[in-house]
C-alpha positions, -999 to 999 in steps of 0.1 A, spaced: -46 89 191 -41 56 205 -41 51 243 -4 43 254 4 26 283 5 39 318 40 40 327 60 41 296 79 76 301 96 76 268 59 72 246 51 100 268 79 124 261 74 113 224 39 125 222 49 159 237 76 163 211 45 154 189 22 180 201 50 207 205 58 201 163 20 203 157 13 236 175 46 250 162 32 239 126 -3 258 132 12 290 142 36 293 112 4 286 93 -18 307 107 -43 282 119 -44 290 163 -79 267 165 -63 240 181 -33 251 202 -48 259 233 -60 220 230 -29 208 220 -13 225 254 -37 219 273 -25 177 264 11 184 272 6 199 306 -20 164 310 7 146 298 35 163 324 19 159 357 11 120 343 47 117 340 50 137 373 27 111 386 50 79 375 77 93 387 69 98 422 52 67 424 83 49 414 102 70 440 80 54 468 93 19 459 
């Protein structure tokens, strides 16, 4: 994964959707090696956007 840029909201809430498809993927699958990973990212990736948020609230 490529880094993305600090406060661009809607490359954020596009890699979630990413991660959501993936772990939905792996559990029709069978393979569960990787999901607590993979949510472990989107709740990184929510208080980030939490983070931007509020930040531009204080402006």
């Amino acid at each position: 994964m490529g880094k993305l840029q600090k406060d661009d909201l809607s490359k954020l809430g596009h890699k979630i959707n990413q991660l959501k498809k993936r772990i939905s993927r792996t559990e029709v699958s069978g393979n569960t090696e990787k999901i607590e990973f993979r949510k472990m990212r989107i709740s990184k990736i929510k208080k980030h956007i939490k983070e931007i948020i509020s930040r531009k609230k204080k402006k």
